[in-house]
ZAMARGU-4260 file (C-alpha; in steps of 0.2 Angstrom, whole numbers, plus 5000, padded with zeros to 4 digits):
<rodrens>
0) 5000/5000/5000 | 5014/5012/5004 | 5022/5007/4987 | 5005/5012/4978 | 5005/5029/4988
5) 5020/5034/4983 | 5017/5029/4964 | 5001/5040/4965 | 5006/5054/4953 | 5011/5043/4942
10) 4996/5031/4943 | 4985/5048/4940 | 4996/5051/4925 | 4993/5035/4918 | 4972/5035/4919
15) 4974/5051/4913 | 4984/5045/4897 | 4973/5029/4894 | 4957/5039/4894 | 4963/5049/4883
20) 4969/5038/4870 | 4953/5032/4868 | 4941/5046/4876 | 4925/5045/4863 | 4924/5027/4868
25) 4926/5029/4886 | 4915/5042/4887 | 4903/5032/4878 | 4906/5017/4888 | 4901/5027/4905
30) 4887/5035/4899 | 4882/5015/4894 | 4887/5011/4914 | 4877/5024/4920 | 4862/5019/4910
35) 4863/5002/4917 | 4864/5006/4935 | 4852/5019/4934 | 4838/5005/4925 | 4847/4993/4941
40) 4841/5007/4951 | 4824/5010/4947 | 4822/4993/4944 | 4826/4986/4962 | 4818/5005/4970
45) 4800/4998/4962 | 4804/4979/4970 | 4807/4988/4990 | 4793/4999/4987 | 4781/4987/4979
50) 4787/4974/4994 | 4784/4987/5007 | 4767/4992/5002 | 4763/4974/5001 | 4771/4971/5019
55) 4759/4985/5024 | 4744/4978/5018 | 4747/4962/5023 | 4750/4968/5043 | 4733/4977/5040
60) 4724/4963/5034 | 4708/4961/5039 | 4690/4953/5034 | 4672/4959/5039 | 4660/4949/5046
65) 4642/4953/5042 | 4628/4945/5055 | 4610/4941/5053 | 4598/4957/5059 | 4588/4950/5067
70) 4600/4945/5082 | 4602/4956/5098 | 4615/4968/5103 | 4619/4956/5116 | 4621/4942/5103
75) 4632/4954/5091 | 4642/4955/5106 | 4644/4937/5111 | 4649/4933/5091 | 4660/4946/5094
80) 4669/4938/5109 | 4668/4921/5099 | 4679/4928/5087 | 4692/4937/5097 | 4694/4919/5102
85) 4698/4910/5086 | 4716/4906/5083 | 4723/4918/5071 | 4714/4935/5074 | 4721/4950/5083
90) 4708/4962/5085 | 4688/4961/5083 | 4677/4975/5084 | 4659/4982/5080 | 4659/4994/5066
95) 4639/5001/5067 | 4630/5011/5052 | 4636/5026/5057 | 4654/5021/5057 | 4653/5013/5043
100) 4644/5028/5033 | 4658/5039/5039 | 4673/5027/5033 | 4665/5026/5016 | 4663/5048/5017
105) 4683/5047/5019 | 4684/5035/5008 | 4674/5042/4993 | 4680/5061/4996 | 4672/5073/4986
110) 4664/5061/4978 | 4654/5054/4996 | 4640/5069/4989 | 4632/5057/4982 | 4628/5047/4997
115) 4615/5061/4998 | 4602/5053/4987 | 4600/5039/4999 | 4585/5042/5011 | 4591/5030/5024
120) 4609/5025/5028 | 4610/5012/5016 | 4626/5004/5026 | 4625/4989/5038 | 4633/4985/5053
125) 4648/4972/5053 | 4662/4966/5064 | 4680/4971/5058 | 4690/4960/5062 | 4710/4959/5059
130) 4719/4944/5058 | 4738/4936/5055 | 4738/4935/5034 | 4744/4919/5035 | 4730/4910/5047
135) 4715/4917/5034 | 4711/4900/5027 | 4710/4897/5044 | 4700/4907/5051 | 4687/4909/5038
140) 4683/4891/5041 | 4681/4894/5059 | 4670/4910/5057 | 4657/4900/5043 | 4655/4889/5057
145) 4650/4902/5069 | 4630/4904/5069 | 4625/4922/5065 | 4636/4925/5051 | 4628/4929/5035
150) 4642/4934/5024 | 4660/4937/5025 | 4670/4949/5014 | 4691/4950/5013 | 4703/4954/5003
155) 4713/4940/4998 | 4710/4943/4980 | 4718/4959/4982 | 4734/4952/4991 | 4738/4936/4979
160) 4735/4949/4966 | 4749/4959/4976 | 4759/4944/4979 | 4758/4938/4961 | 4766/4956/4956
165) 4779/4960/4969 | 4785/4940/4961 | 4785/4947/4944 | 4795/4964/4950 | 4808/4950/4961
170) 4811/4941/4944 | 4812/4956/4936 | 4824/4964/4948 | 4834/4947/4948 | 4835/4945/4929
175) 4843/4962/4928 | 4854/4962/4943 | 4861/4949/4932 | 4859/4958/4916 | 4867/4972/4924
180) 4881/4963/4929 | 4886/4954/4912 | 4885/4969/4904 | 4897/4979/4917 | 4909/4966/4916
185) 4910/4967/4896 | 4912/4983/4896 | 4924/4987/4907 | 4935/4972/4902 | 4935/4978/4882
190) 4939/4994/4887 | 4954/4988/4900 | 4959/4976/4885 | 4957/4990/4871 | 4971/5000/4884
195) 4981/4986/4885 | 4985/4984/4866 | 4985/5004/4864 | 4999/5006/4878 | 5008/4990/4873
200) 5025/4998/4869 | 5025/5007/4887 | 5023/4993/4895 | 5035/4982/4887 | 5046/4995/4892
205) 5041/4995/4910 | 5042/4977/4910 | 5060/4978/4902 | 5065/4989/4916 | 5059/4977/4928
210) 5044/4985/4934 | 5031/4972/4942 | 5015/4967/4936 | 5006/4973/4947 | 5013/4990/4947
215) 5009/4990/4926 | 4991/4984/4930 | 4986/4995/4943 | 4982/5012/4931 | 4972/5000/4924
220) 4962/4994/4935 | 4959/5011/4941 | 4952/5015/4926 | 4939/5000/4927 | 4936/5006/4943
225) 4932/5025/4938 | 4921/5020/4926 | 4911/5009/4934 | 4910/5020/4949 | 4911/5036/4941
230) 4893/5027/4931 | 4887/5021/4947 | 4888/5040/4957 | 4879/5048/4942 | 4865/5035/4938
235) 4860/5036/4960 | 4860/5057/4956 | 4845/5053/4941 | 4838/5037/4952 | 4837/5049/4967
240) 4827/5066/4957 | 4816/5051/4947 | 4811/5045/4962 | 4810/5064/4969 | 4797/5063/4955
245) 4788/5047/4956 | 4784/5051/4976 | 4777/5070/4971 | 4764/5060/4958 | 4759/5047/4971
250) 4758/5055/4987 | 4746/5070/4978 | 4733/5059/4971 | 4736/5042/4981 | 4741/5048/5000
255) 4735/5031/5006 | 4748/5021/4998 | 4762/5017/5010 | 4779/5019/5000 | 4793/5017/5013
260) 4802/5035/5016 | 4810/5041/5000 | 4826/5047/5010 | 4829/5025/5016 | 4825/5022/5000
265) 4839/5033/4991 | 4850/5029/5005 | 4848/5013/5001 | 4850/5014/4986 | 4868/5025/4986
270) 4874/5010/4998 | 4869/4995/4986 | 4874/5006/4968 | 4889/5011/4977 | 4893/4992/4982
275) 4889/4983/4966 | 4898/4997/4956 | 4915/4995/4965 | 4913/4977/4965 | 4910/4976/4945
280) 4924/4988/4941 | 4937/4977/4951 | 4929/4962/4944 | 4929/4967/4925 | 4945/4976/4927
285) 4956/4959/4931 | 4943/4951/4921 | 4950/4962/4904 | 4969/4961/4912 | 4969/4943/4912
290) 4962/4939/4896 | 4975/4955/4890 | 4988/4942/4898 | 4981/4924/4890 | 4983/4936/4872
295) 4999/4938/4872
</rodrens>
């Protein structure tokens, strides 16, 4: 390491003096890298905020329970009880007429106006009840064998609906992780190998003076790295204000969407492009040395 710090000047130079042989094709080459990483980006920022919404939901589940009218309060009670007690539920309670009209006033907005044209509150009484996601087969068995019950309404086309999507986005995200990684690797090898043949002379020289090759293949790798990086820093700047974007469009017209905090989110997101960057400009740049070396 002291070695290398020493050399730095002329480990500078040397980048300098590649990029520059070739500069139309490295520039091209990281605008290419910063493409890809910000498609990576958006890409895995769509699968955690699909996931969380979907974490969300399924924490709120729940299912309502609608009961015969002709039972009494007391009964309605007692059914309620009954159902606190069934393996799998967390919470039960009574939602009456005039709860239920003003959930479906919040829920409607300016469009709950025309609840006005009804006469009579045309809502009925239910129990709300919450339950663990993963007991509901359960627990809808249990509460069909439970007299009173007339009809109960949930979700669960909604949430294998959400499930089948946040597996698509998974695939999606995996496939292009992968994607993203072949095609990091290619680049930054041809360019390390295109260097290579362009600097031949000086290195032949190097290695006549006895310089190691470690010390000839380090400006090298530097370059990978400052491509891949260099890609990686600027594709997180257009992930971050898309996502700046994406949040102002949802959070207006659909507030009651839970997307995680954009701030983890880009954080996140700095951490893991920062990571897999680095890690592909190391991995293609010895990846382009050594098939430099086996063409010799």
């Amino acid at each position: 390491m002291k070695h290398l710090l020493n050399n730095a000047d002329y480990f500078l130079k040397e980048v300098k003096a590649i990029v520059r042989i070739n500069l139309l094709s490295n520039i091209l080459s990281f605008i290419s890298t910063a493409l890809i990483f910000f498609i990576l980006a958006m890409v895995i920022s769509g699968w955690w905020m699909s996931n969380h919404v979907i974490a969300v939901i399924q924490g709120e589940a729940e299912i309502n329970a609608y009961f015969a009218e002709s039972i009494s309060s007391a009964e309605v009670i007692q059914l309620a009880d009954a159902i606190k007690r069934i393996d799998g539920v967390r919470e039960a309670q009574l939602i009456n007429e005039g709860q239920a009209y003003a959930r479906m006033v919040e829920i409607l907005g300016k469009e709950a106006r025309v609840l006005e044209y009804f006469d009579e509150n045309p809502f009925s009484p239910f129990i709300e009840i919450k339950i663990h996601l993963e007991r509901m087969d359960a627990v809808l068995a249990e509460l069909h064998l439970l007299s009173g019950i007339e009809h109960v309404r949930d979700n669960r086309d909604v949430l294998e609906r959400l499930r089948n999507l946040a597996g698509i986005i998974r695939f999606l995200g995996y496939l292009i992780v992968t994607a993203v990684g072949i095609s990091t690797l290619v680049i930054i090898s041809h360019i390390i190998r295109q260097g290579i043949d362009n600097n031949r002379e000086q290195i032949n020289t190097l290695r006549l003076l006895g310089a190691p090759e470690s010390f000839i293949a380090f400006p090298f790798l530097l370059v990978g790295l400052l491509l891949s990086i260099g890609g990686g820093i600027l594709a997180t700047m257009l992930a971050a204000y898309a996502l700046r974007y994406v949040y102002a469009q949802v959070a207006g017209p659909l507030p009651f969407i839970p997307l995680p905090p954009r701030e983890t989110l880009v954080l996140n997101l700095i951490i893991l492009i920062a990571s897999l960057s680095t890690f592909l400009g190391i991995a293609g740049s010895l990846f382009g040395l050594f098939a430099a070396k086996n063409n010799q």
